[in-house]
C-alpha positions in Angstrom: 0.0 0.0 0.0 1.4 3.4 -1.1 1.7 5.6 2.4 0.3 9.1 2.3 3.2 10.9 2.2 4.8 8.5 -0.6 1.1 9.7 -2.7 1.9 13.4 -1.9 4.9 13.3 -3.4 4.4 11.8 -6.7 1.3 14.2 -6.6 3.3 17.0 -6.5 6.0 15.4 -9.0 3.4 15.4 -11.2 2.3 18.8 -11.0 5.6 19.9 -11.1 6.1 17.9 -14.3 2.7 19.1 -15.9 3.9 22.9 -15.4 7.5 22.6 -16.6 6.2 20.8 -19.6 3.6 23.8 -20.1 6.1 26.4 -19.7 8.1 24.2 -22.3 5.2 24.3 -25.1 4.9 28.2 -24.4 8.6 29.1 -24.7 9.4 31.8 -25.3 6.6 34.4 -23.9 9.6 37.2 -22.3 13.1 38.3 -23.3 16.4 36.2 -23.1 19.2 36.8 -20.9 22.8 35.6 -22.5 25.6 36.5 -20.7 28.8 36.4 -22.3 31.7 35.9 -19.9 34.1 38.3 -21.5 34.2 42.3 -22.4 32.1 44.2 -25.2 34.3 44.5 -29.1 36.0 40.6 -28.7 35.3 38.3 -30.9 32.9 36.4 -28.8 31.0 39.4 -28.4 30.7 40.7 -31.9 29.1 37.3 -33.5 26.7 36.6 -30.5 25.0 39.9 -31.3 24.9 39.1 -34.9 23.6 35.7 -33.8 21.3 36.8 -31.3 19.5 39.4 -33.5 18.7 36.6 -35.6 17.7 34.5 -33.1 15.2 37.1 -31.8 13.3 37.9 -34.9 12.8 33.7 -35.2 11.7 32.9 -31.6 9.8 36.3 -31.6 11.0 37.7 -28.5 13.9 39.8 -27.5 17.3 38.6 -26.7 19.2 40.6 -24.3 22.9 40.3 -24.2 25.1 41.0 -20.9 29.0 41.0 -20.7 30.1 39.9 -17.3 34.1 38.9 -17.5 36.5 37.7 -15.2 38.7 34.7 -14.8 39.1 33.4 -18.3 35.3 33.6 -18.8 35.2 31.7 -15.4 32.8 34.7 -13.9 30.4 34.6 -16.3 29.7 31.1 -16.8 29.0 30.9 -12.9 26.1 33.3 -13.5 24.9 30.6 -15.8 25.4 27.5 -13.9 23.4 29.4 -11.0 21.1 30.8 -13.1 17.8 29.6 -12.9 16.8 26.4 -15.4 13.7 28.1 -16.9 15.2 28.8 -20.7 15.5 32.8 -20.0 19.2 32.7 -19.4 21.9 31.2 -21.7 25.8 31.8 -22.3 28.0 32.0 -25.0 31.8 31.3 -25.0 34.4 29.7 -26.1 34.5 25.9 -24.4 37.7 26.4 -22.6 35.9 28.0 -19.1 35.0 24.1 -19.3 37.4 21.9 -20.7 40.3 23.7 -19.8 39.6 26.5 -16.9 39.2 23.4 -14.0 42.6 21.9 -14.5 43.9 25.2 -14.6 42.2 27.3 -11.5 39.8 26.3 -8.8 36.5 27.2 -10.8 32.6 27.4 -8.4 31.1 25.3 -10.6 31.2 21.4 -12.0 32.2 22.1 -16.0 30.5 18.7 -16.8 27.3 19.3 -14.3 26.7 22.5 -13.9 26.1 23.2 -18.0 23.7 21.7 -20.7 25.4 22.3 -23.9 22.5 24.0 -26.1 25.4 23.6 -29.3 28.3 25.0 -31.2 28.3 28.4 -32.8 31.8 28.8 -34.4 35.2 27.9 -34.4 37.8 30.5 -34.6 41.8 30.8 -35.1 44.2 32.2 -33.1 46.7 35.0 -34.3 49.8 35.6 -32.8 50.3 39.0 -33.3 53.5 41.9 -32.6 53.0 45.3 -31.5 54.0 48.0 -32.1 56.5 47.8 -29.8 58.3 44.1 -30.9 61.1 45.0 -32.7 61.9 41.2 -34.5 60.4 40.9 -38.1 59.2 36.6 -37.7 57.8 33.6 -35.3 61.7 33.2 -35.3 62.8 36.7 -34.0 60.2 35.8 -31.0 62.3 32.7 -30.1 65.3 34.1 -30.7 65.3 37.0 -28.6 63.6 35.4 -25.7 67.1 33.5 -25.7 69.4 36.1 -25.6 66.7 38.1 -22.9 65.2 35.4 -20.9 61.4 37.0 -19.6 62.0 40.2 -22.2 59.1 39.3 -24.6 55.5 39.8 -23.3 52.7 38.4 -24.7 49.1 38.9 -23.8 46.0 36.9 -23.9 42.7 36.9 -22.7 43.4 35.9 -19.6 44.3 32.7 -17.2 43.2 29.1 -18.2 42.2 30.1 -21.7 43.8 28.9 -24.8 45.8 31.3 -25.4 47.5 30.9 -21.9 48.0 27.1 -22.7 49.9 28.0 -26.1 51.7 30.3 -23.9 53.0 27.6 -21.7 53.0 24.9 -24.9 55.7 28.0 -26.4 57.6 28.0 -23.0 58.0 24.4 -22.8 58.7 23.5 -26.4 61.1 26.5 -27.2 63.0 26.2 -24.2 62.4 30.0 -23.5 60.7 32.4 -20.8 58.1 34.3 -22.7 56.3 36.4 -20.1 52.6 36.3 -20.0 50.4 39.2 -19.8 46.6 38.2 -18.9 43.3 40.1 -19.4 39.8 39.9 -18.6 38.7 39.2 -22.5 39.9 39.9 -25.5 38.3 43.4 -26.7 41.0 45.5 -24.8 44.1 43.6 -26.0 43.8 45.0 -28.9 44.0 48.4 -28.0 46.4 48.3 -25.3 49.0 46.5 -28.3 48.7 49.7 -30.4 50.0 51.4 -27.2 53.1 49.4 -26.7 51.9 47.5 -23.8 53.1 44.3 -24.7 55.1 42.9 -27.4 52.7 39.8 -28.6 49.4 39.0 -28.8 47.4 35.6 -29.1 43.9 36.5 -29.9 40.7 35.2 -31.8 40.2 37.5 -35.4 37.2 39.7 -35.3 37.2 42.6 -37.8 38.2 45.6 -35.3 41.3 43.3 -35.2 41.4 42.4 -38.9 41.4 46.0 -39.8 44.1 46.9 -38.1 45.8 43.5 -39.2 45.2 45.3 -42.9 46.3 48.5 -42.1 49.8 47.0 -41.1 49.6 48.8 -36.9 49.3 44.8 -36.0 51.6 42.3 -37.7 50.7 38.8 -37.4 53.5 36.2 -37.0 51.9 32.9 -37.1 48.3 31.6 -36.4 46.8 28.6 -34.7 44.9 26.7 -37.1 44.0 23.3 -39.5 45.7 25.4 -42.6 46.5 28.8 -43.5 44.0 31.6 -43.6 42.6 32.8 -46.7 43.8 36.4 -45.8 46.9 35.6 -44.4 48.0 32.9 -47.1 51.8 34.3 -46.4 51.5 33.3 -42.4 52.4 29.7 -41.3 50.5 28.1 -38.4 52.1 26.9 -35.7 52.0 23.1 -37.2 54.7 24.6 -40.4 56.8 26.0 -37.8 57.2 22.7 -36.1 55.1 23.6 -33.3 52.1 21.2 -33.4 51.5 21.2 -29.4 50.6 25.1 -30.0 48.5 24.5 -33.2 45.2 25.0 -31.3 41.7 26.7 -32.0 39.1 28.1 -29.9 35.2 26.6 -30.2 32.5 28.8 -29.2 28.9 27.1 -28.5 26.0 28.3 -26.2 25.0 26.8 -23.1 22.4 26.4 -20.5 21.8 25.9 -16.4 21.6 22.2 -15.9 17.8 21.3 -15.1 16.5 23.6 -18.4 14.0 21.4 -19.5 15.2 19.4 -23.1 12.5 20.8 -25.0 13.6 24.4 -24.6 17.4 23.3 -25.6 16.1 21.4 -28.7 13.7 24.1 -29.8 16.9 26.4 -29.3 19.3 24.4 -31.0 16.9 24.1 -33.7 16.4 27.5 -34.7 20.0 28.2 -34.2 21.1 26.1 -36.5 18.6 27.4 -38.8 19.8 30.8 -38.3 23.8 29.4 -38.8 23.1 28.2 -42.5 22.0 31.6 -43.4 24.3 33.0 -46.1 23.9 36.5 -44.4 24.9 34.8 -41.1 27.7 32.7 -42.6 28.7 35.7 -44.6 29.5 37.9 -41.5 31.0 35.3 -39.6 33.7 34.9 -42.4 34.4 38.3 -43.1 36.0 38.0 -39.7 37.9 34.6 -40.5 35.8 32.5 -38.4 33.9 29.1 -39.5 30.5 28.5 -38.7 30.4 25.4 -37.5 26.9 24.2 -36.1 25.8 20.7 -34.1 23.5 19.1 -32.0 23.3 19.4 -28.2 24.6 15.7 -27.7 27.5 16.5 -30.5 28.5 19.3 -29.0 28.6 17.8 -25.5 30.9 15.0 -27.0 33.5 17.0 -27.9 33.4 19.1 -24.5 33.8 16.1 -22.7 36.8 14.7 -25.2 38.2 18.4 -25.1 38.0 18.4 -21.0 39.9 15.0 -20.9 42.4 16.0 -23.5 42.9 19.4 -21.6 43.2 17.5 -18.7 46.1 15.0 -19.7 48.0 18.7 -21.8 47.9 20.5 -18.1 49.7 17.7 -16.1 52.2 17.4 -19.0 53.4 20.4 -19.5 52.7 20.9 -15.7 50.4 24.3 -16.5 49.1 26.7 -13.7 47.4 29.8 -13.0 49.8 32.1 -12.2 
């Protein structure tokens, strides 16, 4: 015989059930909170607004973007985790505030919990860039003087336990050399504070504030992180030609959600964001800015977190990488 309390509960599990579902069918009926864990003008930034925009005029309500960096992104994607399950609040970022920020840092949240991965946006290259101030001419120049000068050469990224501060280290360990690392909050701000001087290298993701000035010669690039060479920098080698493979890396950039948002929001999401990627207007703007559109499922895109967060793993305790 089922006790009273036992008959209360699965009363109430059933109620509960019966409303989620019906806030499910009605989603969405208000605006959309996604947070992006780093500042305005990066490239993470740029493409979820073009995104999003989209995004709104399909689901027919407004999406409201908020920039909340910190910690490699580590900030931000707190907000989500303890944001409440109820399809009003996403994030966008690169993967690495999961895969690679916990082996890194001590992070408030379980990367492989905490997160529903709603799918994958983009991936995007990584430029290493001089300054202004860098007075070598190549990728060899960089290695060459951080010989001679142990710790002389700075070069910025966005910040700790990204993956720009893993090709840091990967650079440190494989040439033998003390590059000194300069960490921000996010990548909009590097790029102005390189045309100062402030540094002598950059690794960022391409955006087209940072392409323009690529073009107009104030930032030279030196070698990029990616499968092949870029169409509009066929002269520049990736880090693979130049017999670095261990730095050859790309960032991925996805949307998420709080763990507990119900599956039929994240599908309906993913849905009509990957209707919205195929666009030509979409696909258009991405790659004016060197990026790839590159969309998936949910379950696709939390396969390769979950590969990405092991291999991260195993490339931390190798080359024995820590948040400085």
């Amino acid at each position: 015989m089922i006790s009273r309390r036992t008959l209360l509960g699965l009363m109430l599990t059933s109620i509960f059930s019966v409303t989620a579902n019906a806030q499910s069918a009605n989603w969405p009926n208000k605006s959309i909170k996604v947070i992006v864990p780093y500042p305005t003008a990066g490239v993470s930034d740029t493409i979820v607004r073009i995104v999003s925009e989209r995004l709104s005029a399909v689901l027919g309500q407004s999406i409201i973007v908020e920039n909340k960096p910190g910690a490699g992104g580590t900030l931000g994607m707190d907000l989500v985790a303890k944001a409440q399950p109820d399809g009003y609040t996403f994030g966008f970022a690169a993967i690495s505030p999961l895969t690679l920020n916990p082996h890194v840092m001590k992070v408030p949240y379980d990367a492989l919990k905490d997160f529903v991965p709603v799918g994958s946006v983009m991936y995007s290259p990584i430029y290493l860039l001089a300054s202004p101030k860098f007075t070598g001419k190549s990728f060899e120049d960089v290695i060459a003087m951080s010989k001679v000068k142990p710790g002389s050469i700075t070069i910025a990224t966005s910040g700790y336990g990204t993956v720009g501060h893993i090709m840091v280290e990967q650079l440190r360990k494989k040439s033998s050399t003390d590059l000194t690392h300069v960490p921000y909050k996010g990548g909009g701000q590097v790029a102005t504070d390189a045309l100062g001087g402030h540094f002598d290298l950059m690794l960022a993701n391409p955006y087209a504030n940072l392409n323009s000035l690529i073009e107009q010669g104030k930032l030279r690039p030196l070698a990029v992180g990616a499968p092949k060479r870029l169409s509009n920098l066929p002269d520049v080698r990736t880090f693979a030609e130049l017999n670095y493979p261990e730095v050859n890396l790309t960032s991925l950039f996805g949307f998420f959600a709080p763990a507990g948002t119900p599956d039929t929001i994240i599908q309906r999401f993913n849905t009509e964001l990957n209707k919205v990627l195929v666009e030509d207007a979409i696909q258009d703007r991405v790659r004016k800015a060197e990026n790839l559109v590159m969309p998936s499922t949910p379950a696709e895109f939390s396969k390769t977190i979950k590969s990405e967060f092991t291999a991260n793993q195993r490339i931390v305790q190798e080359a024995n990488i820590k948040a400085e």
